[in-house]
N, C-alpha and C positions, 0 to 999 in steps of 0.2 A: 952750217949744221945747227950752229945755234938759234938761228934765223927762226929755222924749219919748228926746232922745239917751243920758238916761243909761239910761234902761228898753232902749233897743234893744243899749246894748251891752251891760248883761247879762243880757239873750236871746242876745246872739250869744256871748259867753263859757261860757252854761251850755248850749248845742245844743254847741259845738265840745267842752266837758267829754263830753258824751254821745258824740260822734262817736269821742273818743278811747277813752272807754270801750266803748264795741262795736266797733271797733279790736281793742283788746288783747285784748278775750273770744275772735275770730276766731283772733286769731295763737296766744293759749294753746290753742284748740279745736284746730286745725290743729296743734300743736307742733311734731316735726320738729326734728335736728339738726345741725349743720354741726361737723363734728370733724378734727382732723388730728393723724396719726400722729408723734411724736418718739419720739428715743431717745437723748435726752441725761440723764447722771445726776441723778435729782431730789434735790435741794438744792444741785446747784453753784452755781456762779453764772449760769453759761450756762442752767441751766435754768430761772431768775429774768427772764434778760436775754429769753428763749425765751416766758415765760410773757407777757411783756408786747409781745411782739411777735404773739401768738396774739389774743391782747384787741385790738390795733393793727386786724390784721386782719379781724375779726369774727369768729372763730370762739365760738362757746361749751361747746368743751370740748378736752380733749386725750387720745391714746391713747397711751398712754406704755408701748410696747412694750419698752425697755429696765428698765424701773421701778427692778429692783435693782439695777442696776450701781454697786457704788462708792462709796454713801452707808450713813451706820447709819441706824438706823430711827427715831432722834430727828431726824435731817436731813429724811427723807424726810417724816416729819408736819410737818416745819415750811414742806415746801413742800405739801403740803394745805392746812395753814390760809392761804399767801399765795395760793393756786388760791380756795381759797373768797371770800376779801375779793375778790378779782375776778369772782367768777361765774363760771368755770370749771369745770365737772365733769371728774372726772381718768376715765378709764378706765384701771384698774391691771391688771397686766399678770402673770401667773404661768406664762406662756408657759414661760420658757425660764431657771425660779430654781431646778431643781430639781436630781438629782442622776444618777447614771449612767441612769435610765432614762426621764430626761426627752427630749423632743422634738430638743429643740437644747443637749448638753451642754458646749457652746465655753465657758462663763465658770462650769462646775458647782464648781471648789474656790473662784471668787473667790466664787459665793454663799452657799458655804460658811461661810467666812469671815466673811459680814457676818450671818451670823444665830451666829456663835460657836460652830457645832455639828460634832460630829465627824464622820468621816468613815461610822460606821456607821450615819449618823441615815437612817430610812428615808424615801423619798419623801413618803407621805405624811404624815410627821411633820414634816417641811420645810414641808408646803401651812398642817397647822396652827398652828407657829410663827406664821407670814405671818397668817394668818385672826388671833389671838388680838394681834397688834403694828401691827396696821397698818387692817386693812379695816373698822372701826368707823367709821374717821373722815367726818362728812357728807361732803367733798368726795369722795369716793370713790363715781363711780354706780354702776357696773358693773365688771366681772371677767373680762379676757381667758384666756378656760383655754384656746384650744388658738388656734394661727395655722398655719392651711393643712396642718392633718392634720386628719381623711383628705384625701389629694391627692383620692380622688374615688371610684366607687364598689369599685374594683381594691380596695380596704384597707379598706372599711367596717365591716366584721366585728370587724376587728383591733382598730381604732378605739372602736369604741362601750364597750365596757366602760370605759376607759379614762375618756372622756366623761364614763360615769354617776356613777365615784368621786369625779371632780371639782368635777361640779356638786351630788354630794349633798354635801359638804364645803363649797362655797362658796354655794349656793343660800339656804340657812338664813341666813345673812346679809346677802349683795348678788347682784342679778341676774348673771345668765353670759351675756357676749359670746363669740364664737364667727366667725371671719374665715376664709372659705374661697375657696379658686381655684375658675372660673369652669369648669365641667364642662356641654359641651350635654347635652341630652336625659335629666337626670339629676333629673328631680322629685323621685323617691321618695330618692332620695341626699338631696337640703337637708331633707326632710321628715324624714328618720330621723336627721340630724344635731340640728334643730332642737328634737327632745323633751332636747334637753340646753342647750340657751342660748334663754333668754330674748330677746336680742339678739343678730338674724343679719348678718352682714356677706360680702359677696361683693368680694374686687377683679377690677380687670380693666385690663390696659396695652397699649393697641392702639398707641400712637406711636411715633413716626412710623409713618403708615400707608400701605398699598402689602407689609405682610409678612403674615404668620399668622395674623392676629388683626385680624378685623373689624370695624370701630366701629360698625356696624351691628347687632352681639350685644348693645351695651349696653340694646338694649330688649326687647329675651327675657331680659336678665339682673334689669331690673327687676322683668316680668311675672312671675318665680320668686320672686324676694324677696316680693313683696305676696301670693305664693299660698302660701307656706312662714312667712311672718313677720307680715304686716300691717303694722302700723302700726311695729312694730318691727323691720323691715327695710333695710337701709341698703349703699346702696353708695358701694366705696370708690373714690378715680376717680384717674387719676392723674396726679399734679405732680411728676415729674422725667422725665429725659430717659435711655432705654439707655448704656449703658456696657457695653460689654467686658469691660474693665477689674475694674470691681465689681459686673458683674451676670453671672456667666456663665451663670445661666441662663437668659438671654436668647439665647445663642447658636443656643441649636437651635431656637428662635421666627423666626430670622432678621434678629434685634437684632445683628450683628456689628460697627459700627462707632459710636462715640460719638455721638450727637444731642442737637441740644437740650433743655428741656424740654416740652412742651405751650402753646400760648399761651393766653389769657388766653380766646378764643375756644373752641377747644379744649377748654379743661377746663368752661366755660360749657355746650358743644353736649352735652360728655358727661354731665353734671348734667339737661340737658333730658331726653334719650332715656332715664337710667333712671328720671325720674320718671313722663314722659308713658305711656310702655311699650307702643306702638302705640294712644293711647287709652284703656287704663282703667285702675285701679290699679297704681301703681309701687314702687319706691323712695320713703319716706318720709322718709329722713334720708341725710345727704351725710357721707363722710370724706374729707379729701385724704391721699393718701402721697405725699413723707411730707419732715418740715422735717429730719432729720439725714441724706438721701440727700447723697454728693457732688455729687451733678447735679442737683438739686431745683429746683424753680420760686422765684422771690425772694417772700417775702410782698407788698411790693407788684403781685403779680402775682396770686396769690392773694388779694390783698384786694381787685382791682377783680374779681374772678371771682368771689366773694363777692356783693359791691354789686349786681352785674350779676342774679344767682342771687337772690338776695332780693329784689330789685324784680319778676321776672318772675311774669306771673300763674301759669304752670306751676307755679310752687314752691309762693305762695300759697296756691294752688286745688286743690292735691296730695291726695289721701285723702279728695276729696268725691264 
């Protein structure tokens, strides 16, 4: 008798090894990733305090849209390797490190500065400083070269070259992320964007709804991602609330008054709609924006919206 129970428990030990093992093959098959936007200086402390509240939440990666701010570039690998000992992939960000003819030049002599170079360094010799001190590092997946240029097909022209210099300079080394506003009826636009990133990303902030922006787009928003990107498509969804104050361009959306952030529901349903995408291929990977907004959702809110997101068969069953 006792024979018998010890033979059955391990059959039932080595069928549950098996179960777990085809398991994991499913969820690596499926992959798919849950990322959220910061911009707090990597190597502060905050961005340590930041990194372990990312993990807290579930996420498994970060987009670290401020990258440069503020640290030298020994600082900044040293939070790579504590991203890596965590599992965390960084998404690094060259958005806005460059110099008069960059994107967004509000912090162009502070990044100046931290790469030690003078005022006459050209742009692209700025990109490959950054390329040659920094992007080697494993935690490093991917490469935000541009955040919401081109607004949309008005500029696309302007745009592309621009595009092309940057992902052949970062392409050779790490994949190119590429984050764009939500334009209807604009296929051939994400398509002609897309021969430049690797990784497409669309956001979209419909909250409080009742104004300009229909949460109802977020499954035409998916349907374009899976037809522009595949599997590397991802939308960003959003976890904070309008402000006035520090969102004014929200104002002409009809965002004029402070609100909350999204609730826990909310940011769940908008997670469904761009995976499901009326039914057939969606969105394959999740960002939220974003943990340095002042109005931001709390990580415990984001992390039951997470748990919630992860258990659902939509997510699971995503890309099959």
């Amino acid at each position: 008798m006792r024979s018998k129970l010890i033979v059955g428990l391990v059959v039932l030990v080595i069928a549950f090894g098996v179960i777990m093992w085809i398991g994991g093959l499913t969820s690596k098959a499926n992959g798919g990733s849950i990322g959220l936007y910061t911009s707090t200086e990597l190597g502060s402390e905050q961005s340590y305090r930041e990194l372990k509240q990312v993990k807290m939440a579930g996420f498994d990666s970060v987009i670290a849209y401020g990258s440069m701010n503020g640290r030298t570039t020994a600082a900044i690998r040293q939070y790579f390797d504590a991203a890596q000992k965590m599992g965390i992939g960084v998404v690094f960000s060259i958005k806005d490190v460059l110099g008069a003819t960059d994107t967004d030049p509000a912090n162009q002599a502070h990044h100046r500065l931290l790469f030690g170079v003078g005022q006459d360094q050209s742009t692209d010799a700025q990109v490959a400083t950054i390329a040659v001190q920094l992007l080697d590092h494993p935690a490093v997946k991917s490469v935000l070269i541009s955040d919401e240029r081109p607004r949309g097909p008005e500029d696309l022209e302007q745009w592309l070259p621009r595009l092309e210099k940057r992902y052949d300079q970062i392409s050779k080394i790490k994949p190119t992320t590429i984050v764009l506003s939500w334009s209807p009826d604009s296929l051939d636009f994400y398509k002609a964007v897309r021969r430049y990133a690797h990784n497409l990303q669309i956001n979209y902030y419909p909250f409080p709804e009742g104004h300009l922006l229909p949460v109802d787009a977020i499954s035409e928003i998916g349907d374009v991602l899976w037809r522009t990107a595949g599997s590397n498509g991802c939308f960003v969804l959003q976890a904070f609330g309008w402000d006035p104050r520090v969102h004014s361009e929200g104002i002409k959306l009809g965002f004029n008054k402070k609100s909350p952030p999204p609730s826990t529901g909310q940011m769940v349903e908008s997670a469904r709609l761009a995976v499901e995408a009326n039914g057939h291929g969606g969105a394959t990977n999740l960002a939220f924006y974003a943990a340095g907004d002042p109005n931001a959702a709390s990580f415990n809110s984001m992390k039951e919206a997470i748990k919630q997101i992860r258990r659902a068969s939509w997510w699971r069953d995503r890309g099959n």
